[in-house]
Residue, then its C-alpha position, 0 to 999 in steps of 0.5 A: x453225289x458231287x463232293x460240295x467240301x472243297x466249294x464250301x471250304x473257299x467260304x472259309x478264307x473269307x471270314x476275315x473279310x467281314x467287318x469286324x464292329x467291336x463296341x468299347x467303352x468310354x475309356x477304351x475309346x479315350x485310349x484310342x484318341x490318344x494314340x490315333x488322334x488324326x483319325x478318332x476326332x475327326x469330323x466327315x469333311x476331314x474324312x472326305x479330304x483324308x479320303x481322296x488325300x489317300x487314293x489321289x498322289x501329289x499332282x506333278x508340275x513339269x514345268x515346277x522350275x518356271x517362275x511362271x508356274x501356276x501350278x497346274x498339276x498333273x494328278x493320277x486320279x485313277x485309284x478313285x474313280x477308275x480301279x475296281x470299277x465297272x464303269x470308269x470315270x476319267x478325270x482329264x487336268x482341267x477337272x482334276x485340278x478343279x476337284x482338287x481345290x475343292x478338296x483342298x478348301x476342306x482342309x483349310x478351316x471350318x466349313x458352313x453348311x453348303x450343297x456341292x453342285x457338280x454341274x455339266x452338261x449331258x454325257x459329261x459323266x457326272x454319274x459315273x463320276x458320283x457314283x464312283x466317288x462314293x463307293x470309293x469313300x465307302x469303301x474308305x469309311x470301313x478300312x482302319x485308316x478311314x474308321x471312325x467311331x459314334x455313340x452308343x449307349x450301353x443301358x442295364x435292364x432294370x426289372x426290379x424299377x418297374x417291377x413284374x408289371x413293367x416287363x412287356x413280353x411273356x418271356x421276360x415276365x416268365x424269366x422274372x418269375x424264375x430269378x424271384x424263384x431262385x431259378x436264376x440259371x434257368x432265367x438266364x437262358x430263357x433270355x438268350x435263347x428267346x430274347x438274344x436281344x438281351x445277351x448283353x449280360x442284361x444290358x441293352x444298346x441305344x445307338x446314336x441315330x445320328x452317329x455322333x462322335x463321342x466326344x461330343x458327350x463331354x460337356x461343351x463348358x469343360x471340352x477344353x480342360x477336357x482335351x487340355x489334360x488328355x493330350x500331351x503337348x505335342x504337335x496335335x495338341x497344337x493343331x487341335x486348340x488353333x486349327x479352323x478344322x478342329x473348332x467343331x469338337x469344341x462348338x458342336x452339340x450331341x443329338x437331341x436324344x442323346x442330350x435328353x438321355x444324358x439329362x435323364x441319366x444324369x437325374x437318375x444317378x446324380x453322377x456324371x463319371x456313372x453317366x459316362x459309364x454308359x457312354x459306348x463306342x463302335x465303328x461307324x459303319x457306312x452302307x449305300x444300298x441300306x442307307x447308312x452313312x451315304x444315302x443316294x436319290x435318283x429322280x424317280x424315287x418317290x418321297x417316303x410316306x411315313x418320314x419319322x423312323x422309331x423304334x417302338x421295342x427300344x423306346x419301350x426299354x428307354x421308358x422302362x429304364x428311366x421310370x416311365x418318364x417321356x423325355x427321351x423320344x426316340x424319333x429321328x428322320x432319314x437325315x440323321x442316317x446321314x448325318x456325319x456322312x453324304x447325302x446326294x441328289x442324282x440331277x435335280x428334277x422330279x422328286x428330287x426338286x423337292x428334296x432339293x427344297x426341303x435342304x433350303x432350311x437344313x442348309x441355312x440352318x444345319x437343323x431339321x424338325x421331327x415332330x416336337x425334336x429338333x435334329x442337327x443335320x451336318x452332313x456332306x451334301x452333293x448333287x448333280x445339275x445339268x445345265x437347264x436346270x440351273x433356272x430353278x436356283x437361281x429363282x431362290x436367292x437365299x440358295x446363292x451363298x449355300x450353293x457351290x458349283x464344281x463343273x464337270x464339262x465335255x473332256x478337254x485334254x486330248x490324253x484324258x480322251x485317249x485314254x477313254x477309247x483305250x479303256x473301251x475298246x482295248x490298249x491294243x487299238x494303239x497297235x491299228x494307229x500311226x504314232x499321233x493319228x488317235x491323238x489327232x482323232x481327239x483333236x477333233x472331237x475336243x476342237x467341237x467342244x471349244x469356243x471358237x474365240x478365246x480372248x485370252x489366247x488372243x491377247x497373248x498370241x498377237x498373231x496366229x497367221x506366224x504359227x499357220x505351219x502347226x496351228x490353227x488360226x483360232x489357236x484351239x491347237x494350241x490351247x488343246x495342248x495348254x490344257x493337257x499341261x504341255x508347252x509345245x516347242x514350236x512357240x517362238x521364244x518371244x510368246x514363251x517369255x510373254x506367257x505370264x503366269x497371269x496369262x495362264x490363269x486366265x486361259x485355264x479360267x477360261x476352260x470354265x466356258x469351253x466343253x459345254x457344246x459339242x460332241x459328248x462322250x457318248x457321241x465321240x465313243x460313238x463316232x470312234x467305234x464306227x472309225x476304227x470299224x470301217x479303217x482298221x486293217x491288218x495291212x495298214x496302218x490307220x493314217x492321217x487321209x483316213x481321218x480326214x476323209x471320216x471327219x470331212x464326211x461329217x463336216x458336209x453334213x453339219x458344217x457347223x460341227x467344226x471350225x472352218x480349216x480346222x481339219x487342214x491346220x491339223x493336218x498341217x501340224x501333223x506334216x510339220x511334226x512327222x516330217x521333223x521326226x523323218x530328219x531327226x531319224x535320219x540325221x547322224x553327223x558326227x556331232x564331235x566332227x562338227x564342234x571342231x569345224x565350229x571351234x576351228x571357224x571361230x579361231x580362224x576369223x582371226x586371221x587374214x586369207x592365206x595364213x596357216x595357223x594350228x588352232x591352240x582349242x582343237x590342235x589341227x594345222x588349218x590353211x585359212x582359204x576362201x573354201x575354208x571358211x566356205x565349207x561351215x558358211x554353206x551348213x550355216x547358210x549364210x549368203x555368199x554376199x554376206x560373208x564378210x559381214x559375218x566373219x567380221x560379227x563372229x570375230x568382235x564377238x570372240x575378242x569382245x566377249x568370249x576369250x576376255x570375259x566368258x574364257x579368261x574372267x569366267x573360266x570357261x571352255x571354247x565350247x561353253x561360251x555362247x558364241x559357240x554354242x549360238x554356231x553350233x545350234x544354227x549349224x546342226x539345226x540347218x543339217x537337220x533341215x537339209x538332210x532329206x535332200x539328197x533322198x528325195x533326188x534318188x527314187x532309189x531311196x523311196x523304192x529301198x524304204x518299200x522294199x525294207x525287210x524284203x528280199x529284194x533291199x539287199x540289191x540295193x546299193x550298200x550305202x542306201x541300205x544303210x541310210x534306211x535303216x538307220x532311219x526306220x530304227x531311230x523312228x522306232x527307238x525315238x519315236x516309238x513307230x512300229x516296223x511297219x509304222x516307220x515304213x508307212x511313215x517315210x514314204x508319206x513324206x516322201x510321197x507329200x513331198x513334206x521337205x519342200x512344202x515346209x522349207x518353201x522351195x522346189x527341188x529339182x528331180x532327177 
């Protein structure tokens, strides 16, 4: 037989992850306010906010030192809805910013009954989503920062009240015979081992079936006297007495049937400190799957039929307890289960169209009847809608000011839709890509979800047809970029000074509209699946012909899946971004070579043709000769015909600005002044731009790029050797491309011959 100790003995580390649920008394319970104030008087929208606050980081704003900022923050959302799930959730910027604010509104001051709506189209991952967020907060709701308490009522078995005709079962009759007999021990171990009910020393618990804190029990007309001598004055204090957040522990009532059994009590004894004497507390435990604390409805699930819950043995002890008196009636209904937590509807159709009705007057009133109790009802309600079920609210007027709707539309932020291919199909997937060609995939399927026309990008962008070269006229290329919380350099200086922060706010108000049409999440999972299968290659990397011709195979068969050009604009703009990677890579002039060139020009302009004059910044002995001035002119491209006009610009703006203020007022170098600055950005901006030229007149240079790491480069000659692999390492190290990448990459603008497309000239070829 197989040893079992050694499986059996792993049960024994896991003792300590069960929920430990200690009940304390009253004036325990007062202790731990005192020293946890911010977690023991809270109520469950406090608990909900503290809860995201806990798994969702401050957002980061890139753009925090612009006096445009709208605060459109980056926020890391993964602990809540995609750690330790099976099915995770991905928030992209646009939603994340809308949960947030949501969140935010909790925090601000106290809140009405309402129904949250998170509303959005099919496969948009609304239930995923909810389903996440909820195993989050119950998760929350039973760690020690989430913890909160609820009442129960700690009551003592009163026999000799009643007398041997009160008790209710044989057992406690024949334990009552015992003690009257003196045989006390005897009785009290009939009672814990037949009854273990009654293994409380001969008391029994009443919980709250509405969970409510126990502060409530303190009588409404002394809470503030109460709380005023509790609490020192301190910070909370503060908070506690002025805070919209806090006004619910000073105006909310207890349960019906903890006000009855308070009243009852309070007959009975004559003495409110004996009453609260029987006031208890314990953790309030939060489980989905039995309802407690966060109760969740699917469509399908049928109404109960019998909707009043009771407890006919602890009722019986209730009348027992108080005399045989009727007053406290404990009935309650599957909404006090909830009460102080979540009740969600999972899409409003079926079944749950009617629970949605029965939550009209809970909603507008926070009351519910059971039979002849009125039950309080102050819970967290959610629902999911999708679009065509919207009708059914707005037939119900008096819905409109209790619903509040959080959109949760198709992913807009390429990044966000990234990262939903990575999570699916593996980080690896990046390793089978050119770098911006799987980014350029959710170009695609994001451009199917946006309107075609945005009045706010166009008020801002007069004139798309300037950006033809990285845009698309409908300037969804750049919207996408908007969205994902990124100004693109390519904006010329005009547009980016005209990006108001009005303007933001209207374009990122205007997202509201966009993702409802489209592609889904399952349909671009979809679609990515059957374009990694059919391109990936251990050869070849996944490029930008690949996708066009995947996507144009779809566009032939709906024409109205895209915008039309929108697939040649992207194009455009990945040539334009590649082929700036290619010259950046392969541009290494020595930049201090060119400062002094610069610095030497601008003293020189002082000075007539034929002079010799040694410049007083770099020290070097210049001869001021045609060719002199020729040499920097040519790198700044300045029109042989306009280089007098030039010179004479350069030279009134050095004596008029940069020697007496900027130099001699300011005390700055030659260096730092903007007239050097101005020529020194032009000057390496047009070397930049020129430097493919003499690699694109020499095949050598193409067949030496081919031929990398290859026997057969070493025969090339040493100083092309050395210009290719200068690039292909600066393409790895700046612009994260593999070895192979890199490869692929430069002979793609090579062979598209990118340089001349964009500068708009033909070179020859030899």
């Amino acid at each position: 037989m197989r040893d079992l100790s050694k499986a059996m003995g792993n049960l024994e580390h896991c003792k300590g992850q069960w929920r430990q649920s200690p009940t304390i008394s009253f004036n325990d319970f007062l202790r731990e306010a005192i020293d946890n104030p911010q977690l023991v008087i809270r109520n469950i929208y406090q608990v909900y906010s503290d809860m995201i606050d806990a798994f969702v980081l401050d957002g980061i704003d890139e753009y925090g030192e612009d006096p445009e900022s709208i605060q459109f923050l980056k926020y890391d959302s993964t602990k809540i809805f995609v750690e330790g799930s099976d099915r995770p959730f991905f928030a992209d910027r646009l939603f994340a910013n809308r949960f947030m604010r949501h969140v935010d509104s909790f925090k601000v001051g106290s809140k009405q009954n309402k129904i949250y709506i998170f509303d959005g189209p099919h496969g948009s991952g609304k239930s995923t989503f909810l389903n996440n967020l909820l195993r989050k907060f119950e998760e929350y709701a039973n760690s020690p920062e989430g913890s909160r308490y609820e009442v129960v009522w700690r009551l003592k078995n009163d026999h000799l009240l009643g007398g041997l005709h009160s008790l209710n079962s044989l057992t406690e009759k024949l334990a009552w015979v015992l003690e009257n007999d003196g045989k006390t021990d005897l009785a009290t171990e009939m009672k814990c081992v037949c009854n273990p009910e009654n293994d409380l020393g001969g008391y029994f618990d009443v919980p709250c079936p509405s969970h409510d804190n126990p502060l409530l029990l303190v009588p409404k007309e002394v809470r503030r006297r109460f709380f005023d001598d509790l609490f020192e004055n301190d910070e909370f204090k503060w908070q506690l007495f002025t805070e919209k957040k806090y006004e619910w522990i000073f105006h909310e009532e207890p349960c019906t049937i903890c006000v009855s059994l308070y009243n009852e009590l309070i007959e009975k004894y004559r003495d409110p400190l004996k009453v609260m004497e029987c006031i208890y507390a314990r953790p309030y435990v939060f489980n989905r799957r039995l309802g407690e604390g966060i109760s969740v409805f699917n469509p399908g699930d049928k109404p109960l039929r019998n909707t009043v819950i009771t407890n006919e043995l602890l009722q019986k002890k209730l009348d027992t307890h108080l005399s045989g008196n009727k007053h406290v009636s404990y009935l309650y209904s599957r909404y006090a289960k909830t009460n102080n937590g979540i009740y969600a509807l999972m899409d409003i159709k079926s079944h749950n169209t009617e629970r949605l009705m029965e939550l009209h007057n809970i909603i507008s009133d926070g009351v519910h009847k059971v039979e002849d109790n009125e039950e309080k009802v102050n819970s967290l309600l959610f629902a999911l809608m999708n679009p065509e079920d919207k009708k059914l609210l707005d037939d119900l007027q008096a819905f409109s000011d209790r619903v509040e709707y959080i959109n949760i539309p198709y992913v807009l932020d390429l990044q966000t839709e990234v990262d939903i291919y990575r999570e699916i199909f593996g980080k690896h997937i990046d390793e089978s890509f050119l770098p911006r060609v799987l980014h350029n995939f959710a170009r695609v399927i994001i451009a199917t979800r946006l309107r075609t026309k945005s009045e706010a990008m166009e008020e801002w962008i007069g004139k798309p047809e300037k950006y033809e070269m990285y845009c698309d006229t409908n300037l969804q290329l750049l919207k996408m970029e908007i969205f994902t919380g990124y100004i693109p350099e390519w904006l010329k200086e005009e547009d980016v000074t005209n990006f108001t922060a009005k303007r933001r706010r209207k374009i990122i108000s205007e997202s509201e509209k966009d993702g409802w049409k489209g592609l889904s999440g399952r349909d671009s999972i979809r679609l990515f699946n059957e374009f990694y299968s059919t391109y990936v290659r251990d050869d070849k990397l996944i490029d930008m012909s690949m996708l066009g011709k995947f996507f144009r195979k779809y566009c032939k068969e709906d024409r109205s899946i895209l915008p039309l050009g929108f697939l040649d604009s992207l194009l455009r703009m990945y040539n334009y971004t590649v082929l700036q990677e290619v010259k950046e890579s392969l541009y290494y002039y020595n930049e201090e070579q060119i400062s002094r060139e610069v610095i030497n020009y601008i003293f020189a302009v002082n000075f007539e043709i034929g002079a010799v004059e040694t410049c007083e910044f770099t020290g070097e002995r210049l001869d001021i000769t045609e060719e002199f001035f020729k040499r920097l002119e040519s790198r700044l491209q300045v029109e042989p015909r306009n280089a007098v006009s030039f010179r004479n610009t350069v030279q009134k703006a050095y004596t008029t600005t940069a020697l007496p203020q900027e130099m001699l007022r300011d005390g700055l170098p030659i260096a730092e002044t903007a007239l050097y600055l101005h020529l020194y950005e032009r000057c390496t901006q047009n070397l930049k731009e020129k430097v493919l030229e003499p690699f694109l007149r020499n095949e050598n240079f193409r067949r030496a790029v081919k031929d990398y790491d290859n026997d057969q480069f070493r025969t090339y000659d040493k100083k092309i050797q050395s210009d290719v692999r200068y690039m292909i390492d600066n393409l790895q190290k700046k612009h994260r491309y593999s070895r192979q990448g890199a490869k692929e990459i430069c002979i793609y603008v090579i062979d598209n011959n990118l340089a001349e497309i964009f500068s708009g000239t033909t070179l020859a070829t030899t």
